[in-house]
C-alpha positions in Angstrom: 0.0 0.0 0.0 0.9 3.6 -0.5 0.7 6.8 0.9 1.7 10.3 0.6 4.0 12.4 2.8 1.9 15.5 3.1 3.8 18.9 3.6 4.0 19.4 7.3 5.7 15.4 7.2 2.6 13.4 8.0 1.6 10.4 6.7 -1.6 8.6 6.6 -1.1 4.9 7.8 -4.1 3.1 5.6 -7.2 2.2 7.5 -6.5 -1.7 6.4 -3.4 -1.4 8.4 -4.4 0.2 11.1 -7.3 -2.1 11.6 -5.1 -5.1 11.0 -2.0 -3.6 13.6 -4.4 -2.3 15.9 -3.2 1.2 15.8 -5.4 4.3 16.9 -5.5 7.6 17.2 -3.1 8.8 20.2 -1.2 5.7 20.2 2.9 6.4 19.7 5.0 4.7 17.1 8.8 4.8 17.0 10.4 5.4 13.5 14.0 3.4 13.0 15.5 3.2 9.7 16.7 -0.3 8.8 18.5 -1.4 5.9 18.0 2.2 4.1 13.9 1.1 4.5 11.6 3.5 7.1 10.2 1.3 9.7 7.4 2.0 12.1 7.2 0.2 15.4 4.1 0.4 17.6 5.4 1.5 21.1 4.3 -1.0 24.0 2.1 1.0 26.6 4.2 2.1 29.4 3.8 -0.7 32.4 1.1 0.8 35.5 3.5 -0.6 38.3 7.0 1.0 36.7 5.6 3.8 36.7 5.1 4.1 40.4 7.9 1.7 41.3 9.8 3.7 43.7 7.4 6.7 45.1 7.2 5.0 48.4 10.3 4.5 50.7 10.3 1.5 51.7 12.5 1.7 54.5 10.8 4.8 55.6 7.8 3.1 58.6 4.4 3.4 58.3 3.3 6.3 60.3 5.8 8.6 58.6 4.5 7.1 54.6 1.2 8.2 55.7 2.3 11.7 57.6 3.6 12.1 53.8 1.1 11.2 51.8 -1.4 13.4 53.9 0.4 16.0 55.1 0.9 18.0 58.6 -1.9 16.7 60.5 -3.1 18.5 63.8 -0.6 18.2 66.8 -1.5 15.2 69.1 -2.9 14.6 71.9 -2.4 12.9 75.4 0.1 9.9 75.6 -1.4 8.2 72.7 -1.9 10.5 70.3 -5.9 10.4 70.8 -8.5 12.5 72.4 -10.3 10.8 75.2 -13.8 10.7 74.8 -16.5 11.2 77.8 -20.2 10.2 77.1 -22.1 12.8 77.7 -24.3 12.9 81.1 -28.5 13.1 80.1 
């Protein structure tokens, strides 16, 4: 199949091969030249979990991941960090 190279550079990738390679619009492709011939390669999706390997310190503990993720809480109270509660006489 062939296609034109428009003036700005773009190039319509026929609908038979997009169908067949399952490429849509957004999707990336990287360009390599091989053997003097223009190649397009369909770029793999970016994995979910590499891209928030590493946010969290893991050596960090627990209280201080949280004090992180939510930020300056109020200053504590008592011994335990919580507010004694009294019922209420009726």
């Amino acid at each position: 199949m062939k296609t034109t190279v428009g003036e700005t550079g773009q190039v319509t990738i026929p609908k038979p091969l997009r169908d067949r390679l399952r490429i849509r619009a957004g999707d990336v492709l990287d360009f390599v030249v091989e053997r003097g011939r223009l190649v397009a390669i369909k770029a793999s999706a970016p994995d979910k979990v590499d891209s928030v390997y590493g946010i969290i310190d893991l050596r960090a503990g627990t209280d201080s991941v949280i004090e992180r993720m939510r930020g300056p809480g109020l200053p504590r109270r008592g011994s335990r960090g919580r507010r004694s509660v009294r019922p209420r006489p009726r």
